[in-house]
ZAMARGU-4260 file (C-alpha; in steps of 0.2 Angstrom, whole numbers, plus 5000, padded with zeros to 4 digits):
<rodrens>
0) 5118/4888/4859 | 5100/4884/4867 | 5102/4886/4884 | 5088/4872/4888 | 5097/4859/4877
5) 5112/4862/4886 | 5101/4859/4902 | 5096/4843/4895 | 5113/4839/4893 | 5118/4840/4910
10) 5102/4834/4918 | 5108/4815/4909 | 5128/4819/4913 | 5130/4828/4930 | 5122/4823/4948
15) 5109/4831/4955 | 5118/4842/4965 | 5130/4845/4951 | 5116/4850/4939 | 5107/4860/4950
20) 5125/4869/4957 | 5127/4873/4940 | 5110/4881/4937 | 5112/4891/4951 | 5130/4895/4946
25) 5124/4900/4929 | 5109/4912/4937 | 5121/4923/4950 | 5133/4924/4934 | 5119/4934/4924
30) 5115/4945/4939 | 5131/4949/4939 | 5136/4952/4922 | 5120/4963/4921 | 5125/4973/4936
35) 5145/4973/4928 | 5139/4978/4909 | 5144/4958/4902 | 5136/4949/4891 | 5122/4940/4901
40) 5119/4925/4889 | 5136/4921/4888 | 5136/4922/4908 | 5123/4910/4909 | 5131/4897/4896
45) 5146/4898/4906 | 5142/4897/4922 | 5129/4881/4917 | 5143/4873/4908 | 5158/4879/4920
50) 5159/4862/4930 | 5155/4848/4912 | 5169/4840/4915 | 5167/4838/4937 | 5162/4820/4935
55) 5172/4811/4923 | 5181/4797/4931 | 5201/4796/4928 | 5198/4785/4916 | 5188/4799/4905
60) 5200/4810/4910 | 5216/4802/4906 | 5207/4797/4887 | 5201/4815/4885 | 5217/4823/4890
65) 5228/4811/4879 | 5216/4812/4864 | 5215/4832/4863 | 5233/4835/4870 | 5229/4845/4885
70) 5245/4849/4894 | 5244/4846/4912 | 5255/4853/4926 | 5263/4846/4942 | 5249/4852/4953
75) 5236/4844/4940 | 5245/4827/4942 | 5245/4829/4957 | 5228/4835/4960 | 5219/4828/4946
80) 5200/4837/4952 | 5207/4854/4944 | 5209/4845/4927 | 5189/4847/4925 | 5192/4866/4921
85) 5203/4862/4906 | 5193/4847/4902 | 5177/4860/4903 | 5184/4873/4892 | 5190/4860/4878
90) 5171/4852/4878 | 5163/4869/4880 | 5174/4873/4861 | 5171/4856/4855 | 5152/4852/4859
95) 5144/4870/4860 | 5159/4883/4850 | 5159/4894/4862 | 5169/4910/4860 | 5188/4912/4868
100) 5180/4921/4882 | 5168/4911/4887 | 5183/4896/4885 | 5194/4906/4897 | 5182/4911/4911
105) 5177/4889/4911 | 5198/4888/4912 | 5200/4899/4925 | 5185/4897/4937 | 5193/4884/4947
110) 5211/4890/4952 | 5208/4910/4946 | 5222/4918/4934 | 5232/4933/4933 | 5225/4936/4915
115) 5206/4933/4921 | 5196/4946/4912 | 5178/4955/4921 | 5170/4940/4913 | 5180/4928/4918
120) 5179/4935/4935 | 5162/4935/4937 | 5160/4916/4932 | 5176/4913/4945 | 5166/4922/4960
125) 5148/4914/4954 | 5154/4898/4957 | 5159/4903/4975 | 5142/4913/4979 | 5128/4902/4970
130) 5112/4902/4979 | 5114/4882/4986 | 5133/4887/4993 | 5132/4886/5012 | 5144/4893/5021
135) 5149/4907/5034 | 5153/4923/5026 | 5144/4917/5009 | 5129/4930/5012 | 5140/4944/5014
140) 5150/4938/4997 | 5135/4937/4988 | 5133/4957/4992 | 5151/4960/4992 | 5154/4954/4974
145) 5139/4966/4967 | 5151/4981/4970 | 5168/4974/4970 | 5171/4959/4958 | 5191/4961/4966
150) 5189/4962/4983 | 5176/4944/4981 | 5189/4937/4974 | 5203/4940/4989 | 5190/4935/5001
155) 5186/4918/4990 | 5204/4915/4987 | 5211/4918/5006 | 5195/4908/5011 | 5201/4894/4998
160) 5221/4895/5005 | 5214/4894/5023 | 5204/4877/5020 | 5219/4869/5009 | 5232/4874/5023
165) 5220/4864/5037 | 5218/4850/5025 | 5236/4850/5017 | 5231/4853/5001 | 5242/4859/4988
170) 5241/4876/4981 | 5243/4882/4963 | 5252/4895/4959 | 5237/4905/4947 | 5229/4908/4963
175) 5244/4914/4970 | 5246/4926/4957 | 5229/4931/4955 | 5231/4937/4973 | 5246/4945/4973
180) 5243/4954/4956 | 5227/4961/4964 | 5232/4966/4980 | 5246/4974/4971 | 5234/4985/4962
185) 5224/4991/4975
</rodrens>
């Protein structure tokens, strides 16, 4: 997979803001799978291709879920923006074959898993720390994630609870047990 091709790609499919959130997704995720002993080509495939699927509308959606059977929960139905995870994992098989990990850390990025592997959870916190996220604390997360890929991930996850307990969001429950399973461990 040529890395510039796939930048092409989503220069003429994603936003400007999508595209270039995706660049910078895709260059903390080869920083840290350099400092984490990854693979770094694979970490910069997938965290440029981790949000393909962001901006389908629902009727791209409902056409690409119903043609390549992709099994949707109740929290998907009714929060149908996770769906672009499982969208992106599918397309990220189907367009470019990218490997199961790869597959798995684009699956996972949004909502985390209890079965994410390093890799996977060095895409998962990428997507949180890029170099255009703006938010209180992110500085420190940035620093924070290049010694301790689990402690990122409680801090993004509780920061993630917090804002969808204000805004009455539902919560699903990988990223529950993704908390609970490393808290349970530490």
């Amino acid at each position: 997979m040529n890395i510039e091709e796939v930048k092409n790609y989503l220069k003429e499919n994603l936003s400007e803001k999508r595209y270039n959130h995706s660049v910078g997704t895709m260059k903390s995720a080869k920083e840290l799978a350099k400092i984490y002993g990854e693979n770094e080509k694979d970490a910069e495939f997938a965290g440029l291709i981790h949000d393909i699927a962001k901006e389908m509308n629902k009727e791209e959606i409902d056409k690409y879920v119903l043609e390549h059977n992709i099994v949707i929960d109740e929290i998907e139905k009714k929060q149908p923006a996770l769906l672009h995870a499982k969208l992106g994992a599918s397309i990220a098989k189907e367009k470019y074959n990218a490997n199961e990990e790869i597959q798995k850390a684009i699956l996972y990025h949004t909502t985390g898993n209890e079965k994410m592997d390093r890799f996977a959870k060095i895409i998962y916190i990428a997507d949180k720390i890029e170099e255009n996220r703006e938010y209180d604390g992110v500085e420190e997360l940035r620093e924070i994630a290049k010694t301790d890929l689990n402690k990122a991930i409680v801090i993004i996850i509780d920061f993630v609870l917090e804002k969808s307990i204000k805004n009455s969001r539902l919560i699903h429950p990988d990223t529950i047990s993704l908390r609970n399973k490393i808290l349970s461990n530490t």
